[in-house]
PABA-94808 format. One record per atom (N, C-alpha, C, CB): residue in one letter; x, y, z. Coordinates in steps of 0.1 Angstrom, whole numbers, plus 5000, padded with zeros to 4 digits. Each point is the difference from the previous one (the first is absolute). Glycine has a CB too. Layout:
N
AXYZ...
***
This chain:
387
X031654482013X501450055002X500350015015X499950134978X501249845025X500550025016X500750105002X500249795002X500550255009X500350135008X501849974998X497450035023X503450014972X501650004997X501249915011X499250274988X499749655012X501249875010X500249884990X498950025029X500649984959X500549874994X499049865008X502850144997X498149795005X499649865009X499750085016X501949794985X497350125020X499350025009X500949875007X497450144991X501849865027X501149945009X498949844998X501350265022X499349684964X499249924997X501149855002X498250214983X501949645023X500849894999X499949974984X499649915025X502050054979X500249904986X500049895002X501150134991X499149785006X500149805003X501149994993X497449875000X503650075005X501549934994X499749884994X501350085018X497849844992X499549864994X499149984997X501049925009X498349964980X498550004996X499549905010X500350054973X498950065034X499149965013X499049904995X500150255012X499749675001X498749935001X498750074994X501049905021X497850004980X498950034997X499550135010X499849754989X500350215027X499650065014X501150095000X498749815016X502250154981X500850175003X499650114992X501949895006X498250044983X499650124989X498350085004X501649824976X498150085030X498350075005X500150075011X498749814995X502550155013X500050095018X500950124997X500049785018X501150234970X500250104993X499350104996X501149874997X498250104992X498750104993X499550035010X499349924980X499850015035X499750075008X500150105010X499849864990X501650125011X500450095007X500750114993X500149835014X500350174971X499750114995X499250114996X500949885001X497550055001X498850114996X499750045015X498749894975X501950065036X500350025014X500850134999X500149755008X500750264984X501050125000X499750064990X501849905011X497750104979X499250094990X498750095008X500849814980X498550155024X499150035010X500250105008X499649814999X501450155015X500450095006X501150144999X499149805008X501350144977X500750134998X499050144995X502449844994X496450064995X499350124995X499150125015X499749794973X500350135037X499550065013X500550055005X499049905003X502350104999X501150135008X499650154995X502349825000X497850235010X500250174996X501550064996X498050045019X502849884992X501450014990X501349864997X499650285013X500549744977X500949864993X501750054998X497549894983X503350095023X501250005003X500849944988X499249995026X500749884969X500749904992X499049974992X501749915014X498350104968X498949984991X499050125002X500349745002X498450164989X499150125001X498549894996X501950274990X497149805018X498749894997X499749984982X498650105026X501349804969X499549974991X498850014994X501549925006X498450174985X498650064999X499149884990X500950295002X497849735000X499449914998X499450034981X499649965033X499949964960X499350034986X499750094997X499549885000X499250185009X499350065000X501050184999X498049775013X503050234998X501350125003X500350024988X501049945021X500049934978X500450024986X499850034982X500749915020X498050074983X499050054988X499950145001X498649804999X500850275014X499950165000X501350074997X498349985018X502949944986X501150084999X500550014985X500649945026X498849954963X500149984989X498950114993X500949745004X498050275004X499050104993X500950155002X497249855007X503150165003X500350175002X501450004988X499350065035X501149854959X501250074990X499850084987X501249805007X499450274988X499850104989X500149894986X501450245014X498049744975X500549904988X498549905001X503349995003X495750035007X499449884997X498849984992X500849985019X499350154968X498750054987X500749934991X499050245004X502349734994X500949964988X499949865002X501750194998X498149744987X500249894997X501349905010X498950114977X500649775024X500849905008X500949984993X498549905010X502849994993X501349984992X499049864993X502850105018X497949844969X499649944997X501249934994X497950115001X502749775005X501449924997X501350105002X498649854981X501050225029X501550065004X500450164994X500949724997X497650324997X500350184996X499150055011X500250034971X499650095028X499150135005X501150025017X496749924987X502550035025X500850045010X500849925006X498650125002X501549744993X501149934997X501750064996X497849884993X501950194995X500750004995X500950155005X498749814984X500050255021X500250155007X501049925013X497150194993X502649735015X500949925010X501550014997X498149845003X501650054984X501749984997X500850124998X499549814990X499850285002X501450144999X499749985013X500150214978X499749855028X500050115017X500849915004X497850125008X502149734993X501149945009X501550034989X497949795015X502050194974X501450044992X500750145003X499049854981X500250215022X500050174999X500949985011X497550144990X501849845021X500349995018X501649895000X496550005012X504149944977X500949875002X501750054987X497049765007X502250374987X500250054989X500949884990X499850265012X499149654988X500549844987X499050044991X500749755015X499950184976X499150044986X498449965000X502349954987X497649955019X498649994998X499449865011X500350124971X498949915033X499649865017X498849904991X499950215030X499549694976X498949954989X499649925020X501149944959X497350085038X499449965013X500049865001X498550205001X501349715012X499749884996X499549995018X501849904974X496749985021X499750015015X500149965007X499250054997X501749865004X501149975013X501350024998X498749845007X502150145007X501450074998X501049844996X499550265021X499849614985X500449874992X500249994989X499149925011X500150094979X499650014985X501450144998X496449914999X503150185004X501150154994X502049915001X497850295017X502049634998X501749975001X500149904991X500650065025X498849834972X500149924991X500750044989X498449925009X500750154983X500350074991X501350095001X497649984999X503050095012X501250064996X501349894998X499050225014X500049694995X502149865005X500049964984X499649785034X499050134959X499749974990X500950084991X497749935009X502050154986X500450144994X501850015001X497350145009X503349875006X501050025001X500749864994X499550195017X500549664986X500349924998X500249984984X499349965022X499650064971X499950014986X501350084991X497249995007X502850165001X500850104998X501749955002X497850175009X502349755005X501350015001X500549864996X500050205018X498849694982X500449894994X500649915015X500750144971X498949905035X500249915016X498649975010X502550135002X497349754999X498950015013X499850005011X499649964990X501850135013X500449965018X499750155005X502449785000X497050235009X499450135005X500750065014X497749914989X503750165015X500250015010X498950065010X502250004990X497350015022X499150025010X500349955014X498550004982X501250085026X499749975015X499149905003X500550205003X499949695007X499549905003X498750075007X502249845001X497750275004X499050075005X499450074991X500949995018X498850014969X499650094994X498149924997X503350124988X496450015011X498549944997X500149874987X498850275008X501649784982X500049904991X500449895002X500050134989X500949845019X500749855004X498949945014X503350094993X496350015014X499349935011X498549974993X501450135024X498149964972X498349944991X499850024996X499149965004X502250084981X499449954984X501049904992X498850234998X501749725009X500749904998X499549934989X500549995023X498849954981X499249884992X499850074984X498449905025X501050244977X500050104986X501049994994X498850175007X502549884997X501050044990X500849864997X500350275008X499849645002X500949864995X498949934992X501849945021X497050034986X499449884995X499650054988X499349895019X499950234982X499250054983X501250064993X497350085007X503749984996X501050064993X500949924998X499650175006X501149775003X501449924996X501050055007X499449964978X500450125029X501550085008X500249925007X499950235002X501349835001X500549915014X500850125007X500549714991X499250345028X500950075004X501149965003X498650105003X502450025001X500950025004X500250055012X500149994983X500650025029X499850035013X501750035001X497449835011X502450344989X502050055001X499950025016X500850164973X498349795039X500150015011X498949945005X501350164998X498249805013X499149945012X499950095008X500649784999X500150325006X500050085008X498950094998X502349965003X496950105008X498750094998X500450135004X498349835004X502450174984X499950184992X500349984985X501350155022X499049954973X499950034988X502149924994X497450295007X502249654983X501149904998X501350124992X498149724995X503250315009X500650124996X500750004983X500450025030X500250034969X500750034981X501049865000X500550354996X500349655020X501149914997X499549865002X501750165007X497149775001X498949944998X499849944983X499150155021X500249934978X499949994987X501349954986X498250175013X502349904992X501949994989X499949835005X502350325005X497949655009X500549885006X499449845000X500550195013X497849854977X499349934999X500349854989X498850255008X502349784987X500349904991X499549934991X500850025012X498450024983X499249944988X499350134992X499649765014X500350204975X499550154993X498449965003X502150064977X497350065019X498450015005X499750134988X500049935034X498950054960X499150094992X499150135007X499849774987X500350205024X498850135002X500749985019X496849964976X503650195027X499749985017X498650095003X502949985009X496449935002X499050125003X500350075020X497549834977X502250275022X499750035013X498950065002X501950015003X497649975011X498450065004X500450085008X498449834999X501350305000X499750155003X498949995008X500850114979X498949925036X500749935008X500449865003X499450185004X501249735001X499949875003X499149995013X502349954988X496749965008X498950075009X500149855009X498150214983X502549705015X500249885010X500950005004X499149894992X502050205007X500850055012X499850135010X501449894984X497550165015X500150115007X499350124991X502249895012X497450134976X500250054993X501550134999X497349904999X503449984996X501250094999X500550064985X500649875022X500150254978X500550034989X501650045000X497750064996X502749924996X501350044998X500750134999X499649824990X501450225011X500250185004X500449994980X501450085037X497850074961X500349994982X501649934995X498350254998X503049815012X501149974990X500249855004X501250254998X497949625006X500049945002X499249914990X500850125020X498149954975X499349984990X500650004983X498450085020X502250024987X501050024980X501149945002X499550254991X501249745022X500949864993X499349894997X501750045011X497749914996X498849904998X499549964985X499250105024X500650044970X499249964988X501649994988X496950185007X504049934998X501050004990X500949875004X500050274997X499849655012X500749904998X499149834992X501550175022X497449874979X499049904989X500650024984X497350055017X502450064985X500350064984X501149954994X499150205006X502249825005X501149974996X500449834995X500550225015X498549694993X499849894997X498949974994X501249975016X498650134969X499349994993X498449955005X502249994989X497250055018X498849945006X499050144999X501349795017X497250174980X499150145002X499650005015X499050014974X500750105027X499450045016X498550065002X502550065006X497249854999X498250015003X499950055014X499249784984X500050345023X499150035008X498949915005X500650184990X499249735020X499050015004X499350145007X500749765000X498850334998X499250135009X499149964999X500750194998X498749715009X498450025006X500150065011X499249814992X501750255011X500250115014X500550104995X500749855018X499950214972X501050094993X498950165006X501349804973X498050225022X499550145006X500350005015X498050014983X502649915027X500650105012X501449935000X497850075016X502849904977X501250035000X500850134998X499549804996X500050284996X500950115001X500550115009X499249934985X500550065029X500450055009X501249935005X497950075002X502649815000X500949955005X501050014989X498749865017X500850124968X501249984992X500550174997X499049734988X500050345012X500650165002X499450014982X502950035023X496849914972X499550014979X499149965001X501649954986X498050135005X498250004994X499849894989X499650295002X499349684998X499749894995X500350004984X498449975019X502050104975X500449984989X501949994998X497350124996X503049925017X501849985001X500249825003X500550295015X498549694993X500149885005X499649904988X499650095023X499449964966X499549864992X501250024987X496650005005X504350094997X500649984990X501049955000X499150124994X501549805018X500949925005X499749844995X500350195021X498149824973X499749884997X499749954983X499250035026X500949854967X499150014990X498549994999X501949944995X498049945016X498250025000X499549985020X499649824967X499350315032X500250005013X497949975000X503050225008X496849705003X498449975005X500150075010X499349774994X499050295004X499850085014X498550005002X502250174999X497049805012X499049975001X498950145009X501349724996X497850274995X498850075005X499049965015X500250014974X500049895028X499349955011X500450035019X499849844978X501450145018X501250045009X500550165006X500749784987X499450245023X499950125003X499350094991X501849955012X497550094973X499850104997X498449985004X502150044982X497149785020X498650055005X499449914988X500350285011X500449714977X498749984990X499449825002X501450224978X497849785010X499749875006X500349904991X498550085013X502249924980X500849894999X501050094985X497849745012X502950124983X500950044988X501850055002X497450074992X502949924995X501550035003X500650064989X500349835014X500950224984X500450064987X501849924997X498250285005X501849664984X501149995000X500650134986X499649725013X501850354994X500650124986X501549964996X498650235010X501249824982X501750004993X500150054988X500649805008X499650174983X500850064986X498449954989X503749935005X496750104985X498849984990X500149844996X500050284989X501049675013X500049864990X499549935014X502449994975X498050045041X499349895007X498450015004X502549965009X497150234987X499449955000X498349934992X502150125015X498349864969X500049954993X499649845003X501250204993X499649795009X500349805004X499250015016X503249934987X496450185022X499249985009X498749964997X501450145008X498149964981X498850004994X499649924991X500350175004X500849744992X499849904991X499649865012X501850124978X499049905031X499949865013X499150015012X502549984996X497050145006X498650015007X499149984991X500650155015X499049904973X498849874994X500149844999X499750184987X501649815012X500449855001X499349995014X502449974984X498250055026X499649965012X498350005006X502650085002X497249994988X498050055000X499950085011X498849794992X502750355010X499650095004X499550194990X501549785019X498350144973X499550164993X498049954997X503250114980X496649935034X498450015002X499250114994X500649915019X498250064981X499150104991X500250115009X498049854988X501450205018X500050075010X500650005014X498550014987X502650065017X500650045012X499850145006X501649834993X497350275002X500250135004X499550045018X499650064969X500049875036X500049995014X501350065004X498549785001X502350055000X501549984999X500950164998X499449734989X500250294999X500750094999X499850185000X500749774991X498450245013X499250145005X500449975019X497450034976X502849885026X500149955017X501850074999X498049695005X502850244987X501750014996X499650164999X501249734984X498550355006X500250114999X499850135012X499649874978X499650055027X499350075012X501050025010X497949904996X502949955003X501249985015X501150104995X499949705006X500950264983X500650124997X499750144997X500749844995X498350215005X500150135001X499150075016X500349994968X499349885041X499450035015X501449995011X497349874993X503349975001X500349905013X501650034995X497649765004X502550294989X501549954994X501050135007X499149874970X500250265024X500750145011X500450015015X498650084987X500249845018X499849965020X501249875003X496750045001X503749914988X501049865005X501550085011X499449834971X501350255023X501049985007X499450115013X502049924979X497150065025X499550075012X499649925012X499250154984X500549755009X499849855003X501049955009X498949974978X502550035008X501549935002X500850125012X500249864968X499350225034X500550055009X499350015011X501150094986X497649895018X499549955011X500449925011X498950044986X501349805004X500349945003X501349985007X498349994987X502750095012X501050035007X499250045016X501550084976X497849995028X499450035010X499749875007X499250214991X500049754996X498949895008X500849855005X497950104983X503049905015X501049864999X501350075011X499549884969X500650255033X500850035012X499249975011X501150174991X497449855012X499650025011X499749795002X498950344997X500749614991X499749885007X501449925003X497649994988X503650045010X500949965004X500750025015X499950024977X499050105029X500149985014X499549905005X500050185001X499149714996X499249915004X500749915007X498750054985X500649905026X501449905004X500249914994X500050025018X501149944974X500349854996X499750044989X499649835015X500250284978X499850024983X500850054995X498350015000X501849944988X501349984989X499050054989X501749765007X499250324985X499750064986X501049974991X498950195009X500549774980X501249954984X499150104992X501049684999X499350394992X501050065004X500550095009X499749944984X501150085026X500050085013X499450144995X502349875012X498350224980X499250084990X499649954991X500850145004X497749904993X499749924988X500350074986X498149895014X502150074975X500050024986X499250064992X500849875003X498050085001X498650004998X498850065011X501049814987X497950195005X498950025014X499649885002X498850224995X501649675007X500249875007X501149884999X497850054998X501849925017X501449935006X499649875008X501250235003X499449705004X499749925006X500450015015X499849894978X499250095028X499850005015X499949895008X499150184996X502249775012X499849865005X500350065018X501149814973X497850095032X499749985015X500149855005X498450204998X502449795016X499949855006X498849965008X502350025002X496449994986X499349925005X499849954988X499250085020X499249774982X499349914991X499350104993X499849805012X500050144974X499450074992X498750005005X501349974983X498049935018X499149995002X499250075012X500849834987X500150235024X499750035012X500050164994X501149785018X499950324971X499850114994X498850024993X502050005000X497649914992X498650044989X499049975007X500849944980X499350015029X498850005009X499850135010X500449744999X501150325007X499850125008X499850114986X501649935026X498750074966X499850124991X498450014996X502549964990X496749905012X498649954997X499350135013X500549664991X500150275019X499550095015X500450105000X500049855013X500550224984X500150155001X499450084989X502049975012X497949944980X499450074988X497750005007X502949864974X497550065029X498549965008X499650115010X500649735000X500650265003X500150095018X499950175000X501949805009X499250254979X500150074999X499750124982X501149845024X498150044973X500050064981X501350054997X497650114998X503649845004X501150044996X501049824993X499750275022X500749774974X500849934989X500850035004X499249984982X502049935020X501750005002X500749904992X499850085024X500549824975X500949884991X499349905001X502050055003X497849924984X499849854995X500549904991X498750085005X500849784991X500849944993X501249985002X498750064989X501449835031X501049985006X500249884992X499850125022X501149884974X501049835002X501049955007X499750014983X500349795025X500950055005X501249944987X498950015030X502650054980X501250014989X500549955008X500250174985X501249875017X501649975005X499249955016X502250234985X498749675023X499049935010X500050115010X500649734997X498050265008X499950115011X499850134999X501249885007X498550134982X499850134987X498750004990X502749984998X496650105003X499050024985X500250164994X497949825009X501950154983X500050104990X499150074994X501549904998X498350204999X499050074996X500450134985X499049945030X500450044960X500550174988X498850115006X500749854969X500250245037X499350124999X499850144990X500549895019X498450114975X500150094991X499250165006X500049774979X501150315015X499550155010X499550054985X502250095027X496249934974X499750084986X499150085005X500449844982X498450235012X499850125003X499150025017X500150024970X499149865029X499849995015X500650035010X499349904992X502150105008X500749975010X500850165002X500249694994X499550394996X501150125002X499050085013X501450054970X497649945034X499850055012X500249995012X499250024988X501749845011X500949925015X501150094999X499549735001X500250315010X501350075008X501149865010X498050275005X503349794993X500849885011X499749955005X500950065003X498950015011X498849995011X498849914997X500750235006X498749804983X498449915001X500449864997X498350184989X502649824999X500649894997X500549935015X500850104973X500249915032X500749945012X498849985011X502550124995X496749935009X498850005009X499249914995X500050225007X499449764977X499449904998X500549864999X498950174993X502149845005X500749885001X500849925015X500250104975X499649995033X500149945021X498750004999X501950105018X496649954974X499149945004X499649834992X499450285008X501249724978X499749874994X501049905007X499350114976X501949915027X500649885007X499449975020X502650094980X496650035025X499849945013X498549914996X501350225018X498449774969X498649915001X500249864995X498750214995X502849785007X500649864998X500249915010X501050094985X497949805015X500649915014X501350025008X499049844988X500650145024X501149995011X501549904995X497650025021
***
């Protein structure tokens, strides 16, 4: 299990790299796996604990005399209420990826409304890399009621001209910024799908810290939706898995289409003693997190030449862009981490010309940076950047 940052300051690849890139990649990621587990203090992310960690932290839980789940009962199934309980939908069904879980809702909704056009953001995770999942193995096709990187609005949507079966939005949109929408922005949003007869799907694989920005608890928020995914892996810590919830008939037809997919495995109770653990450890400490990070994104915005999206963030991560090479950042973050057993930002890319970018996530590590430490360590990570 990991420490309540979700993703770590880990690259993504846009394109399918060479053989040598993909090798000078991996390397330089266990480069940066390495030196984060050696810092004394980590600023953005958190070290990734190793097998051996995450086994003890699995031994110290309460439940481990009782029989294992066996096809989806015992603490499995103890999972799903808690996440239904926490979403207050009738009932969640686990599945162990959050690919497989969205399939299943678009699937589900298309069937339901008898359309296979999926409104979504050109930025939404599902359109940037699972694409291939929901058109190729499903049959959808999206819809795009905007290009613009934010959240696409009610009159967007009305303006989209073509009817569509299912809109989804991702809570936060985490390839713009992770941004969210202000709630009465959200309920027109959903009441104007509706009105054009269409169901509304959640992506929340971020949804546990949204509720600080939207001002509603997570059960105000999932009931804006018919079927909402929200993943265990991601900020709550666990190690892997996802839940998709809604009403009793979807989720029914969930449970019928994750065995299809050959996700109802013999045993997942790892998985989900890891999930239970996040919510009732990692899940309380979030908006402590999401308000940190207000701190921590004021102070690096003093930096020279640094830009924050969101200027306040939404979330306990944002994106942090500086005018230098990436390559010239992940390398000074390498050296100070060397220099100093301190961790500051990683997982530079460059972006807009003259610009890289970086997601900083403020999770529990980080609530002991003060302003000050924050802004001080960061004039010392930019003076270790070539002349």
């Amino acid at each position: 299990m990991t420490d309540a940052n979700g993703t770590t300051d880990a690259t993504t690849a846009t394109d399918a790299p060479d053989a040598a890139a993909t090798d000078g990649a991996a390397a330089f990621l266990e480069r940066r796996l390495a030196a984060v587990r050696a810092c004394d203090r980590v600023l953005s992310g958190a070290p990734l604990p190793t097998m051996r960690e995450q086994l003890a932290a699995l031994r110290a839980l309460d439940g481990l005399d009782e029989r294992p789940d066996l096809y989806g009962d015992g603490p499995l199934r103890l999972l799903e209420e808690r996440v239904a309980a926490l979403l207050g939908t009738e009932d969640a069904v686990f599945f162990p990826t959050g690919t497989m879980a969205q399939q299943v809702a678009l699937r589900y909704g298309a069937e339901r409304s008898g359309s296979s056009a999926v409104a979504l953001h050109p930025l939404a995770h599902l359109e940037r890399w699972e694409r291939q999942a929901y058109s190729q193995l499903t049959g959808l096709r999206g819809l795009w009621p905007t290009a613009e990187p934010r959240h696409f609005t009610a009159a967007e949507l009305t303006d989209l001209g073509e009817p569509f079966g299912t809109m989804t939005v991702e809570l936060p949109l985490r390839d713009a910024g992770f941004l969210l929408p202000s709630w009465a922005e959200l309920v027109e949003l959903t009441d104007a799908a509706r009105a054009a007869g269409a169901r509304v799907h959640f992506d929340g694989a971020r949804l546990w810290e949204s509720t600080e920005h939207l001002g509603k608890g997570l059960d105000e928020i999932a009931a804006l939706a018919d079927s909402v995914y929200v993943s265990f892996y991601k900020t709550l810590g666990g190690l892997s898995g996802a839940a998709l919830a809604g009403d009793g008939a979807l989720a029914g037809y969930a449970r019928a289409w994750r065995h299809r997919h050959g996700g109802n495995v013999f045993q997942q109770w790892p998985a989900a003693l890891a999930a239970l653990d996040g919510l009732e450890r990692v899940l309380p400490r979030v908006p402590q997190h999401v308000r940190h990070a207000q701190v921590v994104a004021a102070a690096l915005a003093e930096l020279p030449g640094a830009r924050i999206n969101p200027a306040a963030p939404h979330t306990h991560q944002f994106r942090l862009w500086l005018p230098h090479p990436a390559a010239a950042l992940n390398e000074a973050a390498l050296t100070l981490a060397d220099q100093e057993r301190t961790w500051f930002v990683g997982g530079w890319q460059d972006g807009a010309p003259g610009l890289a970018m970086a997601e900083v996530t403020v999770g529990a590590a980080a609530l002991g940076w003060s302003a000050a430490e924050v802004a001080e360590a960061g004039r010392r990570f930019l003076a270790l950047l070539p002349a």
